[in-house]
LUMNU-155479 format. One record per residue (C-alpha): residue number from 0; x, y, z. Coordinates in nm, 3 decimals, decimal comma. Layout:
// LUMNU-155479
<NUM <X Y Z>>
...
END
This chain:
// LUMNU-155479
<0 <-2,256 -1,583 1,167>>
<1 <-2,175 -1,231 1,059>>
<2 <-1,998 -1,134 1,371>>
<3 <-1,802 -1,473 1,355>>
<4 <-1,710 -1,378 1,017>>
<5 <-1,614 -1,024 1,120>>
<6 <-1,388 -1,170 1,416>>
<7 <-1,234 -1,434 1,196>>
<8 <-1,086 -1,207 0,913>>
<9 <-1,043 -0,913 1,139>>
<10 <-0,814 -1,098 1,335>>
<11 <-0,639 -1,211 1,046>>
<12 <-0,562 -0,873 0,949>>
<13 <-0,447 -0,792 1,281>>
<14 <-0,208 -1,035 1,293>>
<15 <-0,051 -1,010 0,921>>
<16 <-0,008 -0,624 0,941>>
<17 <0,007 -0,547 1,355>>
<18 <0,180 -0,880 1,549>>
<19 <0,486 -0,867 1,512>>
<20 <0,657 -1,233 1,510>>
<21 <0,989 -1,361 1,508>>
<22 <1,106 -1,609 1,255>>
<23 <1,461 -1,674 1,212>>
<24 <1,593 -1,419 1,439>>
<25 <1,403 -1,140 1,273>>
<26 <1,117 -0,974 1,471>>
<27 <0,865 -0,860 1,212>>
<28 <0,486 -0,845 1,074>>
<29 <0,389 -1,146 0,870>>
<30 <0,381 -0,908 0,599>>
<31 <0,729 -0,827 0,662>>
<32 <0,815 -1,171 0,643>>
<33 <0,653 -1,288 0,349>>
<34 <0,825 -0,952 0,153>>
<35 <1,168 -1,132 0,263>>
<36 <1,119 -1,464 0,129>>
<37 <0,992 -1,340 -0,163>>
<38 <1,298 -1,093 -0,250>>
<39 <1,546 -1,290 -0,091>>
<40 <1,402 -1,645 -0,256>>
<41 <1,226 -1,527 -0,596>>
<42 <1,410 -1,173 -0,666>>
<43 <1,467 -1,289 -1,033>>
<44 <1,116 -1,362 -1,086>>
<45 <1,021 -1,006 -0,923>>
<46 <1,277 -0,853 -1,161>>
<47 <1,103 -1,003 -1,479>>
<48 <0,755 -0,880 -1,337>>
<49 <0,886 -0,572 -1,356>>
<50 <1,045 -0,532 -1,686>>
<51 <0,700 -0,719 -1,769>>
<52 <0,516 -0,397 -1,635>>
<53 <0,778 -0,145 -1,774>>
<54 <0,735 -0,265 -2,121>>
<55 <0,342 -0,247 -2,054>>
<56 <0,379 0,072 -1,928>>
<57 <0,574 0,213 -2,224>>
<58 <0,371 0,125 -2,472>>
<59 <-0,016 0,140 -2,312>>
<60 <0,113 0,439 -2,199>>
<61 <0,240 0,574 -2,551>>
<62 <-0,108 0,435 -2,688>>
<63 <-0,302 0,636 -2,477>>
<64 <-0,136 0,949 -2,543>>
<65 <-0,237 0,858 -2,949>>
<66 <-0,579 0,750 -2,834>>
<67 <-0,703 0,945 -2,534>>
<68 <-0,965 0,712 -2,443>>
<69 <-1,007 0,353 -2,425>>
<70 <-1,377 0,148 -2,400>>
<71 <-1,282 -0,008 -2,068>>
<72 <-1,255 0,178 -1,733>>
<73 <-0,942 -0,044 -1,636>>
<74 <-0,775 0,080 -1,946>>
<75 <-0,867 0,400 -1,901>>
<76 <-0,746 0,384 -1,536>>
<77 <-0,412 0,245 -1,626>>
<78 <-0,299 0,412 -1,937>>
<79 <-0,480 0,736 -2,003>>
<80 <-0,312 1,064 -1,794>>
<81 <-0,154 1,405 -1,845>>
<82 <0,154 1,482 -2,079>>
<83 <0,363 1,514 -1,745>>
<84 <0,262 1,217 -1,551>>
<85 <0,238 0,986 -1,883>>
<86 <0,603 1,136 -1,962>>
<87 <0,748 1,034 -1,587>>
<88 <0,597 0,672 -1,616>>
<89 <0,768 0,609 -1,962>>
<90 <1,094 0,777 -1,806>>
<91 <1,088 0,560 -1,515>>
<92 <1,000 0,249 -1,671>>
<93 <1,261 0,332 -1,979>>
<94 <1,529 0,375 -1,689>>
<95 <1,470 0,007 -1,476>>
<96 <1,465 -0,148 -1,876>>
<97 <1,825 0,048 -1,892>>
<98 <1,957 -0,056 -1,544>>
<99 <1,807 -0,402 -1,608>>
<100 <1,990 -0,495 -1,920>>
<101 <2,364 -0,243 -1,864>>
<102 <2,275 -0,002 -2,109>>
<103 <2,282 0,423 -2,056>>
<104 <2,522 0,678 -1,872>>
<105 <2,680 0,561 -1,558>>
<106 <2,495 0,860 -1,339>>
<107 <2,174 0,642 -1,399>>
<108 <2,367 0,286 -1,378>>
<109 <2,531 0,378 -1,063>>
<110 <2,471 0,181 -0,763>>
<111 <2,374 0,485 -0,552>>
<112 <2,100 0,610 -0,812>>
<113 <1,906 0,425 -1,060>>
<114 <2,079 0,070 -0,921>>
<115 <1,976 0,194 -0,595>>
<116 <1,620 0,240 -0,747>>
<117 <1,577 -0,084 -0,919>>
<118 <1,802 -0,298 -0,765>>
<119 <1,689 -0,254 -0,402>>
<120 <1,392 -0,025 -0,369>>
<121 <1,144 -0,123 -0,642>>
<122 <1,185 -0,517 -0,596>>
<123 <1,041 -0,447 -0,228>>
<124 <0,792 -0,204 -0,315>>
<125 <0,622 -0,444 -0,567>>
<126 <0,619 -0,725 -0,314>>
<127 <0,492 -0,528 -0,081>>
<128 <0,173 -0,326 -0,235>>
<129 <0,111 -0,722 -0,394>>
<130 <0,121 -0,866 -0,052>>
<131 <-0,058 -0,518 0,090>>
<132 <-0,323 -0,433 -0,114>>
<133 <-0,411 -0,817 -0,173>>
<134 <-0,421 -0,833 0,250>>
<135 <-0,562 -0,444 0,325>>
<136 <-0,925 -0,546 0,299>>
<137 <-0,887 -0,791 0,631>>
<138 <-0,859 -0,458 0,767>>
<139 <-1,085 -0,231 0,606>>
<140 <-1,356 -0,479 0,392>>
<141 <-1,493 -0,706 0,696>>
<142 <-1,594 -0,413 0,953>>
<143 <-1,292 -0,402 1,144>>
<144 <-1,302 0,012 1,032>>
<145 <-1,630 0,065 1,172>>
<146 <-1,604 -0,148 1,479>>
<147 <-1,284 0,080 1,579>>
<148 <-1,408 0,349 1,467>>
<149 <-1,700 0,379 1,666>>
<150 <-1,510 0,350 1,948>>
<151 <-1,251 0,618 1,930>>
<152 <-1,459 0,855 1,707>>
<153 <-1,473 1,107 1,985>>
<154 <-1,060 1,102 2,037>>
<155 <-0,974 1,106 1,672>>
<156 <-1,266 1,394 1,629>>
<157 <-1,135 1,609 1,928>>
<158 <-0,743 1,580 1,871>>
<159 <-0,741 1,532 1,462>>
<160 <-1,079 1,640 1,355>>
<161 <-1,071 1,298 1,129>>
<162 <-1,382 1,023 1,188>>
<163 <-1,287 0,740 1,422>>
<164 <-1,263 0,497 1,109>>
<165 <-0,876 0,674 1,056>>
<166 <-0,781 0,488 1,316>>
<167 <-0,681 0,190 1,099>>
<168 <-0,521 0,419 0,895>>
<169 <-0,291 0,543 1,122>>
<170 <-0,189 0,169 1,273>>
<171 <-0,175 0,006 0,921>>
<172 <0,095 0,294 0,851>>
<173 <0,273 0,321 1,191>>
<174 <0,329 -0,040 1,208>>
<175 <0,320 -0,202 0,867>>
<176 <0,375 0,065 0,570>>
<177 <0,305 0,446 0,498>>
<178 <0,246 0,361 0,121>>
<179 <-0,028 0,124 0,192>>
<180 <-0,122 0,385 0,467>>
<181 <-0,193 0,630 0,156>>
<182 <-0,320 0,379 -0,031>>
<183 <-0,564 0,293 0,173>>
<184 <-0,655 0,657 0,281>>
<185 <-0,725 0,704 -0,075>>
<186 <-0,964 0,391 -0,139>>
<187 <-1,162 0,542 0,223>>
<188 <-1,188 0,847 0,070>>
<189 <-1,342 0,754 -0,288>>
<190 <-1,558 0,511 -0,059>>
<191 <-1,710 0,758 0,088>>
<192 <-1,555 0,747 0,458>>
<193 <-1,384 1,092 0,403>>
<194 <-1,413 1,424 0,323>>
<195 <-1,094 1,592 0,057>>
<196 <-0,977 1,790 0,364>>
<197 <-1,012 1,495 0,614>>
<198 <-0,853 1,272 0,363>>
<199 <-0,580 1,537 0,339>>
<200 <-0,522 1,555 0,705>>
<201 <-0,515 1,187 0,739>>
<202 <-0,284 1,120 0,445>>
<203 <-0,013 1,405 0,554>>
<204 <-0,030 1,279 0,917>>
<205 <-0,012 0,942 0,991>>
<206 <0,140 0,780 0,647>>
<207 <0,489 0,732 0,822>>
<208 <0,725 0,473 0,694>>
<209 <0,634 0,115 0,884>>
<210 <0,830 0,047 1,183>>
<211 <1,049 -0,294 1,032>>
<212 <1,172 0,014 0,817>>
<213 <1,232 0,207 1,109>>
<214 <1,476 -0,049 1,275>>
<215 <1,670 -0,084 0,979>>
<216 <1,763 0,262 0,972>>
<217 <1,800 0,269 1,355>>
<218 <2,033 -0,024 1,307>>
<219 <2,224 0,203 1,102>>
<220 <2,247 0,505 1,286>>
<221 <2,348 0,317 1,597>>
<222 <2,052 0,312 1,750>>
<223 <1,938 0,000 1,796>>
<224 <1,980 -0,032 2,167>>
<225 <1,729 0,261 2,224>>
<226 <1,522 0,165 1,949>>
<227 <1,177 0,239 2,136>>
<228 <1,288 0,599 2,241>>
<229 <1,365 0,619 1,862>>
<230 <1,043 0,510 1,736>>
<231 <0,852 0,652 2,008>>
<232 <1,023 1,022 1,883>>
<233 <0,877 0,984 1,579>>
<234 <0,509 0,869 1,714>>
<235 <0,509 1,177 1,939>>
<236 <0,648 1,399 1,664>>
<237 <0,385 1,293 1,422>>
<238 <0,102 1,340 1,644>>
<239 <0,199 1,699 1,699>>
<240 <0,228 1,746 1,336>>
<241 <-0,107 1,568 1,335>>
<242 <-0,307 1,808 1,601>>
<243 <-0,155 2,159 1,416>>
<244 <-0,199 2,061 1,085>>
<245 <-0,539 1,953 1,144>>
<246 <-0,596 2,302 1,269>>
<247 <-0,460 2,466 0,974>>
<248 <-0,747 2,618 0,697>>
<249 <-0,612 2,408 0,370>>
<250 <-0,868 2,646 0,212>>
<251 <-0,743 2,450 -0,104>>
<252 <-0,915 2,130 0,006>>
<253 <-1,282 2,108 0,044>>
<254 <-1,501 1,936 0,292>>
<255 <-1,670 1,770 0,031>>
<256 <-1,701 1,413 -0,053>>
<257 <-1,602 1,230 -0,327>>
<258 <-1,958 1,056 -0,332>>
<259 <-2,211 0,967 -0,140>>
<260 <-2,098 0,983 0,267>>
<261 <-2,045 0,656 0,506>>
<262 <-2,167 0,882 0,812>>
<263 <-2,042 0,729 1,134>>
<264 <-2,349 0,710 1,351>>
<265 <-2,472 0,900 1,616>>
<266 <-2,592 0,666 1,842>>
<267 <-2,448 0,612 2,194>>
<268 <-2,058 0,441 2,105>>
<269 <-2,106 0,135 2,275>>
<270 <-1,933 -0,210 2,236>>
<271 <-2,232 -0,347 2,158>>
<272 <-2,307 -0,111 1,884>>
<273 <-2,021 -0,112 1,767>>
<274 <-2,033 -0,480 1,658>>
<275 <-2,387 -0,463 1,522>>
<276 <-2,230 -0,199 1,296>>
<277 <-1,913 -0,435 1,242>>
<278 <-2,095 -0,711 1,180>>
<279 <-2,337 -0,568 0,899>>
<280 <-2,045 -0,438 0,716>>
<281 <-1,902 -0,833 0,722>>
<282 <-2,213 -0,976 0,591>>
<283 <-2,251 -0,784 0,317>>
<284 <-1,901 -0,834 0,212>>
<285 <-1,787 -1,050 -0,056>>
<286 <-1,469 -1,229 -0,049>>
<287 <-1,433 -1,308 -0,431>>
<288 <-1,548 -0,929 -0,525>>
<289 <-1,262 -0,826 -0,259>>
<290 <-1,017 -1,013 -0,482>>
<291 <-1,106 -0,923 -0,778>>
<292 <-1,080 -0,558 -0,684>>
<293 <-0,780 -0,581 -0,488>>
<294 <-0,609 -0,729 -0,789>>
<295 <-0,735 -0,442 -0,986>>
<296 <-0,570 -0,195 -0,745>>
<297 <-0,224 -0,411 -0,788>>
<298 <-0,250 -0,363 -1,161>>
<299 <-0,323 -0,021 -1,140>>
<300 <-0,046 0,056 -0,875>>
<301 <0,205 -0,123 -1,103>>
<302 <0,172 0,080 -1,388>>
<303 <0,109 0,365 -1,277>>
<304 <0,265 0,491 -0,890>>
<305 <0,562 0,215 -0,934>>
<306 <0,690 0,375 -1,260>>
<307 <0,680 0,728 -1,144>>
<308 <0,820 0,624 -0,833>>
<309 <1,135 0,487 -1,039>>
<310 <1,182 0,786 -1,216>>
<311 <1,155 1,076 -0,990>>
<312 <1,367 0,852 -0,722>>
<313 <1,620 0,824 -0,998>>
<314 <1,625 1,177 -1,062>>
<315 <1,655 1,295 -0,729>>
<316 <1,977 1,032 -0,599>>
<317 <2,165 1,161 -0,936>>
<318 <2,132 1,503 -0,815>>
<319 <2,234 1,418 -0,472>>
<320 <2,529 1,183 -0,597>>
<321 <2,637 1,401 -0,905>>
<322 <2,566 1,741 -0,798>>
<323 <2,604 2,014 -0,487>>
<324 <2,213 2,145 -0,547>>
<325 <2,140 1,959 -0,228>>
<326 <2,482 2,171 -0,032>>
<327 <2,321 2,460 -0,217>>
<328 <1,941 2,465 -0,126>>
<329 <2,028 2,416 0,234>>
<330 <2,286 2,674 0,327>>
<331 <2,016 2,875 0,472>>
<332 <1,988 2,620 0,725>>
<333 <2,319 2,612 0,852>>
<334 <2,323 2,954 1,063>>
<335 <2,044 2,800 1,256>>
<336 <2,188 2,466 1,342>>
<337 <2,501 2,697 1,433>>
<338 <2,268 2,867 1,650>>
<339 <2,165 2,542 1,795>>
<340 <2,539 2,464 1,924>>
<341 <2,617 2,237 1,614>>
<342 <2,989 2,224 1,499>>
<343 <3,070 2,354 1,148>>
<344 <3,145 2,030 1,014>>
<345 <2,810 1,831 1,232>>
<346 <2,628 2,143 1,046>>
<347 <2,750 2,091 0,704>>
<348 <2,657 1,733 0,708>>
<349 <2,300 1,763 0,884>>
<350 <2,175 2,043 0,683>>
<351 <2,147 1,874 0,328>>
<352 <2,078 1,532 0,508>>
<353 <1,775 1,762 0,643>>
<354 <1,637 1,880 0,336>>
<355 <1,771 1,537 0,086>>
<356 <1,445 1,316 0,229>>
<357 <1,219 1,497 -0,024>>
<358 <1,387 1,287 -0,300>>
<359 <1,366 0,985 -0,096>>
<360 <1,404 0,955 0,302>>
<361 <1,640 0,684 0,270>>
<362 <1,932 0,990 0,185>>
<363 <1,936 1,141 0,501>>
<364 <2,072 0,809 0,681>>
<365 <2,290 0,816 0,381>>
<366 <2,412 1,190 0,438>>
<367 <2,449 1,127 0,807>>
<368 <2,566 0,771 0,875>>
<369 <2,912 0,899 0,943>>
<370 <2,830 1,245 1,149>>
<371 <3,057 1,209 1,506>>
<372 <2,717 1,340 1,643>>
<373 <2,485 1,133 1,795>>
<374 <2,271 1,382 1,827>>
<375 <2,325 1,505 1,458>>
<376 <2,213 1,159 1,392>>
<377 <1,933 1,096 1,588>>
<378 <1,776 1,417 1,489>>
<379 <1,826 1,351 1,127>>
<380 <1,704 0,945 1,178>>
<381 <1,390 1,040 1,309>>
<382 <1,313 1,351 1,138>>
<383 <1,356 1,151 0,788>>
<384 <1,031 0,950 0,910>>
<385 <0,848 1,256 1,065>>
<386 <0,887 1,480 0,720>>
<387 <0,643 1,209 0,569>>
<388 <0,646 1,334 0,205>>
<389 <0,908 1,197 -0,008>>
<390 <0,912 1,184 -0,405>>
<391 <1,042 0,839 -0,465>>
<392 <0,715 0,670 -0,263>>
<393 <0,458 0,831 -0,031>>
<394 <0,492 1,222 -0,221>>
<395 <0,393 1,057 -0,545>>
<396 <0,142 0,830 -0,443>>
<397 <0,002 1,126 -0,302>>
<398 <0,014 1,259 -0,648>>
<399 <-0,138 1,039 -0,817>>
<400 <-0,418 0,977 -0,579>>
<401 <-0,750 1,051 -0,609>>
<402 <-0,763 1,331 -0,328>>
<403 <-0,606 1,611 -0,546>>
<404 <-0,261 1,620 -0,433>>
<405 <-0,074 1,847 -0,671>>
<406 <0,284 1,837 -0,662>>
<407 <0,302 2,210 -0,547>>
<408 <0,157 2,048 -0,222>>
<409 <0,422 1,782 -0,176>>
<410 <0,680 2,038 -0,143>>
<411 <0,437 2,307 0,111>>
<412 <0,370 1,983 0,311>>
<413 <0,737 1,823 0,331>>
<414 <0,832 2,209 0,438>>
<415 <0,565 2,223 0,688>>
<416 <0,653 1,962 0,845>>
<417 <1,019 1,962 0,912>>
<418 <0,944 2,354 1,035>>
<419 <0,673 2,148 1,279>>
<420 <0,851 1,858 1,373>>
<421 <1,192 1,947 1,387>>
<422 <1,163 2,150 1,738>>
<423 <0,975 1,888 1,892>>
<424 <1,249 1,601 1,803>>
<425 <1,513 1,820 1,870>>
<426 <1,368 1,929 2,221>>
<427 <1,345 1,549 2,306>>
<428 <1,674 1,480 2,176>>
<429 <1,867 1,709 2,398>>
<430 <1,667 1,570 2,677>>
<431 <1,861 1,231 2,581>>
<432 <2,172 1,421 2,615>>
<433 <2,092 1,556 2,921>>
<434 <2,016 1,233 3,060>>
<435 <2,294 1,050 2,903>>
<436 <2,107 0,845 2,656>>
<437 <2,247 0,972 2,387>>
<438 <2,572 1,133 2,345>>
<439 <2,608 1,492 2,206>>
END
């Protein structure tokens, strides 16, 4: 019974976050498919949830700067932080309320900034952790972890130095979401599955923005037609990032737990044992304690990543619309891509687009939609995945997570890995050129 149990909602998590399906034309996850009929169907209702939350947000939030502790861990967990975090949540969730109702300055009503935001980004990040965290556990709950990781334990060990079960990790975020990626990361690693550092390594390496994501921007870059080489740049960009920063000391992050270790076994890694392990893990699962803590994690993602996210997102597209600090910060860049055999004006538009993604990676595509390059682009496209750490999602989230992310390490990590990935892509991208794949 256990191991029918185990198959059943195993395979149901394989198929709602890993099969893609085509419905209408559109070739996507289930998860991706549900997040469009929801926005494009109920976007109204999505916008009141959110004003619902910002208004919660603004005034537990204010509350628990008064109080400092509530009598209830949930409270606790959702309103009580630092000065700086509980002043970016009431920020963010003061600017949707503004862009919401018409009211403020037009650099945080503009279309390209806070509309941007709340408009377009937020509506489909709320869906999405809903319809993600509610779905994650068919994944990671019902033994599906175990069972893989068993199996591949000795590859992940040898070429990440991770445990087998971040195998799931990595798929969840290569083809479904890097946010829920992260999320999930985190819940493994207050679980028990994870040590900081491994938790550190897995977070920073595989959390790449889904693939339906990665079309979209491919579609825009004119791209389309070679989609798979485009993806596949990023997957072999990643897991070079992946193997080096693995071997890098973070003497910052500890191999400690955060309680009591889920060792994987030592026994011989057979099929068999690996569903006798599966299997255990599914029986002593329960499906109503699964909801009720996966609802939990929505409430606590709502008020308190979704907010920030809003905020610093905002924050960073008015600097990029309003302001040259972008042009500034990466004139350093510019001898190199010189160096490289760039034009002056390919160069002016590819180094900002290459430095932008911190805010959010959506402003490289942005920066570079219109470069005559197609090598420009294709650099820039698939770099903005492989740079990983981005303020408006997946850098805050890290942030606020439980592994002890500061935001000192968002920036060292989002440097890192451009200097890491950047040869790599732009080795395979002349390649394309030289093969007449790609154009120059």
């Amino acid at each position: 019974m256990a191991i029918l149990k185990f198959g059943f909602y195993s395979l149901l998590g394989l198929l709602a976050f890993l099969a893609p399906i085509s419905i209408g034309g559109e070739s996507t996850i289930i998860m991706g498919h549900i997040k469009t009929f929801v926005i494009t169907g109920y976007s109204q209702w999505v916008k009141a949830l959110i004003i619902a939350f910002s208004v919660t947000t603004i005034i537990g939030t204010l509350l628990g700067l008064i109080k400092k502790n509530f009598n209830d861990q949930l409270l606790n967990e959702l309103f009580i932080s630092n000065k700086l975090i509980s002043f970016l949540r009431i920020c963010g969730s003061v600017m949707f309320l503004m862009i919401s109702f018409k009211w403020g300055p037009k650099y945080i009503l503009n279309e390209n900034t806070g509309g941007l935001m709340a408009l377009d980004l937020l509506p489909s990040l709320m869906v999405t952790f809903f319809i993600g965290v509610l779905l994650m556990p068919l994944l990671t709950s019902f033994g599906l972890v175990e069972f893989v990781g068993t199996l591949i334990a000795p590859i992940m060990k040898k070429v990440f130095r991770v445990p087998g079960f971040a195998a799931i990790d990595a798929l969840a975020s290569f083809l479904g979401d890097g946010t829920i990626g992260i999320v999930v990361t985190d819940q493994q690693y207050q679980k028990g599955y994870y040590t900081q550092k491994q938790a550190v390594i897995i977070a920073t390496s595989f959390s790449i923005v889904g693939i339906s994501f990665a079309a979209v921007v491919a579609d825009i870059l004119k791209f389309s037609s070679i989609f798979w080489i485009f993806y596949g740049t990023i997957i072999i960009s990643t897991i070079v990032a992946g193997f080096i920063i693995a071997r890098l000391p973070l003497k910052k992050f500890k191999n400690e737990y955060y309680k009591n270790p889920i060792p994987e076994s030592s026994e011989k890694r057979s099929l068999k044992y690996a569903l006798k392990i599966a299997a255990k893990t599914a029986s002593e699962t329960s499906e109503i304690d699964m909801i009720k803590d996966s609802f939990s994690k929505i409430l606590i993602i709502y008020v308190t990543f979704i907010p920030i996210i809003m905020g610093v997102g905002t924050i960073g597209l008015v600097l990029a619309e309003y302001t040259a600090f972008f042009k500034y910060i990466s004139m350093p860049l510019l001898p190199i891509l010189y160096l490289l055999g760039f034009s002056k004006e390919v160069s002016q538009q590819m180094a900002p687009a290459l430095i932008v993604g911190f805010s959010d990676m959506y402003l490289p595509t942005l920066f570079i939609e219109s470069c005559k390059s197609e090598l420009g682009r294709f650099i820039v496209g698939t770099l903005s995945f492989a740079q990983l750490i981005f303020l408006s999602e997946t850098g805050m989230i890290l942030v606020n997570s439980k592994i002890g992310f500061s935001f000192l390490d968002a920036i060292k990590f989002f440097i890192l890995r451009t200097i890491i990935c950047f040869p790599v892509i732009y080795i395979i991208g002349l390649s394309l050129v030289k093969l007449g794949i790609i154009g120059n």
